[in-house]
C-alpha positions in Angstrom: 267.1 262.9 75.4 268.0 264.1 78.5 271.2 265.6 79.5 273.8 263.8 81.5 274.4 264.4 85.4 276.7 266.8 86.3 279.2 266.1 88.4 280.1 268.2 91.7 283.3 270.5 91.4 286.0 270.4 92.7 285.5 273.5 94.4 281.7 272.2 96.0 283.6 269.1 97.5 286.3 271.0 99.1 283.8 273.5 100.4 281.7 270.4 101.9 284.8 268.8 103.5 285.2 271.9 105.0 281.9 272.5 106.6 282.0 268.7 107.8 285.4 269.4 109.4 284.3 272.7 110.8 280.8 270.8 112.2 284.0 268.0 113.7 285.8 270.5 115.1 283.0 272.6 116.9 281.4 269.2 118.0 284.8 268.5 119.6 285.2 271.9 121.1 281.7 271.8 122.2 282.3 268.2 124.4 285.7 269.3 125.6 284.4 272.6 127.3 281.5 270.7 128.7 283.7 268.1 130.6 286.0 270.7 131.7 282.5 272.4 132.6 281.6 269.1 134.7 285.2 268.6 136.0 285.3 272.5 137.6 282.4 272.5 138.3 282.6 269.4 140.8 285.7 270.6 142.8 283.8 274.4 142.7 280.4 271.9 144.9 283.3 270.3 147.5 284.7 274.0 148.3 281.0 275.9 147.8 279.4 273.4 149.9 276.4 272.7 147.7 275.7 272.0 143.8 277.2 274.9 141.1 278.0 274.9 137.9 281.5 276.2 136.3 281.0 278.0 132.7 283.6 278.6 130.4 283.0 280.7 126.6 281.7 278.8 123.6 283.7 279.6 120.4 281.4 282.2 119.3 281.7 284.1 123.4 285.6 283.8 122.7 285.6 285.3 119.4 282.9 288.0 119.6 283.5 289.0 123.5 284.9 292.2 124.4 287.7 293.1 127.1 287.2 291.8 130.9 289.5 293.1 133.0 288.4 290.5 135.5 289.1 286.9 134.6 286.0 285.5 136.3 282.8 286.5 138.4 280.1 285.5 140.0 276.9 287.3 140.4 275.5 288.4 144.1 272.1 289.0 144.3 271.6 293.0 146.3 271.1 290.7 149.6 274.4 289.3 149.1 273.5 285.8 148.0 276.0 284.1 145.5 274.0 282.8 142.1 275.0 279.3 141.7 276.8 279.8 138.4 281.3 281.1 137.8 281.9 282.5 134.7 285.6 281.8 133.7 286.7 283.6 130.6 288.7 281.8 127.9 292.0 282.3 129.3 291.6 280.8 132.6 289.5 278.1 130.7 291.8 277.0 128.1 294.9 276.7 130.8 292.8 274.5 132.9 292.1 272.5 129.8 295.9 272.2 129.2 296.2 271.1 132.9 293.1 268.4 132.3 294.6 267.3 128.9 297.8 266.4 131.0 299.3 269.2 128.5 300.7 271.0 131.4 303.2 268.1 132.7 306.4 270.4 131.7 305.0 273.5 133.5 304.1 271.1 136.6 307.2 269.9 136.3 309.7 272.4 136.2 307.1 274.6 138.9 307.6 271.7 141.0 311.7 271.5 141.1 311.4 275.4 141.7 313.2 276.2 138.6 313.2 279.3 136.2 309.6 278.5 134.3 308.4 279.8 131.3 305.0 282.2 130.7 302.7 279.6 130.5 303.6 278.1 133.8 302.0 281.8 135.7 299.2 281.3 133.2 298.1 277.9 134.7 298.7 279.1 138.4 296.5 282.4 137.3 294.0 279.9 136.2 294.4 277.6 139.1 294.0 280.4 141.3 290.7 281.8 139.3 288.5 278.8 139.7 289.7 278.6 143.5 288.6 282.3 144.0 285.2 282.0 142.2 284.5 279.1 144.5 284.8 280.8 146.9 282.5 283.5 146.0 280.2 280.4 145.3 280.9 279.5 148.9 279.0 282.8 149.8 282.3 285.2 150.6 281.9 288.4 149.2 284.7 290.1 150.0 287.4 290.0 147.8 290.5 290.0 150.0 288.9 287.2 151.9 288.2 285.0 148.9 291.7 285.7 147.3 293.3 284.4 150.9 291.0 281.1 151.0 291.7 280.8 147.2 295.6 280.7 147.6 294.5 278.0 150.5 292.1 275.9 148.4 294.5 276.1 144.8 296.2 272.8 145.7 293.2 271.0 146.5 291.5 272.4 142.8 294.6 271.6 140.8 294.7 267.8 142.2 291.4 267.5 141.2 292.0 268.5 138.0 294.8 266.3 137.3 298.2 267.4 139.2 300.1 265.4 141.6 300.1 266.5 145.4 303.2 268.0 145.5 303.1 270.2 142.5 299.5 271.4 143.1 301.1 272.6 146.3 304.2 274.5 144.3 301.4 276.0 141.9 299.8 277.4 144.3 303.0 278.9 146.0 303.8 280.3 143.0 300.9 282.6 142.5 301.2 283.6 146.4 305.2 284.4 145.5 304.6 286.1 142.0 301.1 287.7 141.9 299.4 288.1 145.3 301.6 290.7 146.2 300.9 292.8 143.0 297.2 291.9 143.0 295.1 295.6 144.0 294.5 296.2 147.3 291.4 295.2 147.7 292.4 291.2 147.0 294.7 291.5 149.9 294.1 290.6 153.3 296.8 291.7 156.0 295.7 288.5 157.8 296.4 286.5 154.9 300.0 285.3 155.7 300.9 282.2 158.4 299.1 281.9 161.4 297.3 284.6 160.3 293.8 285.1 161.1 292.7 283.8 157.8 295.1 280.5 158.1 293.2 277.9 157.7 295.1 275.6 158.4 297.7 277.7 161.1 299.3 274.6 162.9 300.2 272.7 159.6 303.3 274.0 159.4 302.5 275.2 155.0 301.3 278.4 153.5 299.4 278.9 151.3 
């Protein structure tokens, strides 16, 4: 006679609802990073001038990667050719995705009436402001003052694309020239970076950065 079936315990279904919401989750994860992937990586081609791609950290790179003190790079080959890939690290990456969620409205918002904005607000203008300089490193600038100064330039421009209105795209990106450029090392700034400056691009439009 054979013996009856066993049933599962309660402790193997709650360890396979688990797994299936873990496999949900990382599935989720995994599209979200790739459109913000396609998203960057599309305004990073208009400023480079040709086709890159943008690459933000997988969950395993943001929980088993060590300290950067930089929040991005790209790599230059010893002739000085830019590789055709930005690395973002999962700071930078997960502000941007606030500001492509439309999660960022608040801090657009309040950066946009110029008033007293909380830490997360400097976050998404750091971020902002990261993408924009690792395009231009894509672009084929090397230095790092003059990046930084066409970064500032270019932040609007990245942030619209990414899902801000015109006008606070354009307060974003004069908050990080008010609160951060100034305290950036020396070798991100550019004496010429500053209206009508030689690195202006734009020195009869009346608007800096």
């Amino acid at each position: 006679m054979s013996s009856p079936a066993r049933r599962p315990s309660s402790w193997a279904l709650a360890a396979g609802a688990l797994a299936l919401a873990l496999m949900v989750w990382g599935w989720t994860a995994r599209q979200d990073r790739l459109e913000l992937e396609r998203r960057a990586g599309a305004v990073a081609g208009q400023i480079a001038g040709r086709d890159v791609r943008v690459r933000c950290p997988g969950v395993l790179r943001r929980t088993f990667a060590g300290f950067s003190v930089t929040s991005g790079h790209v790599e230059f080959s010893a002739e000085g050719t830019p590789g055709d890939e930005a690395w973002l690290e999962k700071g930078p990456c997960a502000a941007l995705r606030r500001l492509l969620d439309g999660d960022a409205a608040a801090d657009l918002a309040c950066v946009a009436r110029a008033g007293l904005c909380d830490a997360r607000a400097d976050e998404l203008a750091r971020a902002v402001d990261v993408l924009a300089h690792e395009s231009q490193h894509l672009a084929g600038i090397l230095a790092e003052d003059v990046a930084e100064c066409r970064a500032l330039q270019a932040m609007a421009q990245v942030a619209v694309a990414l899902g801000a209105d015109p006008a606070a795209a354009q307060a974003l990106a004069a908050l990080q020239h008010r609160t951060s450029y100034h305290l950036m090392p020396a070798r991100y700034q550019h004496q010429e970076c500053r209206p009508g400056g030689a690195l202006d691009l734009t020195p009869r439009d009346g608007r800096w950065p």
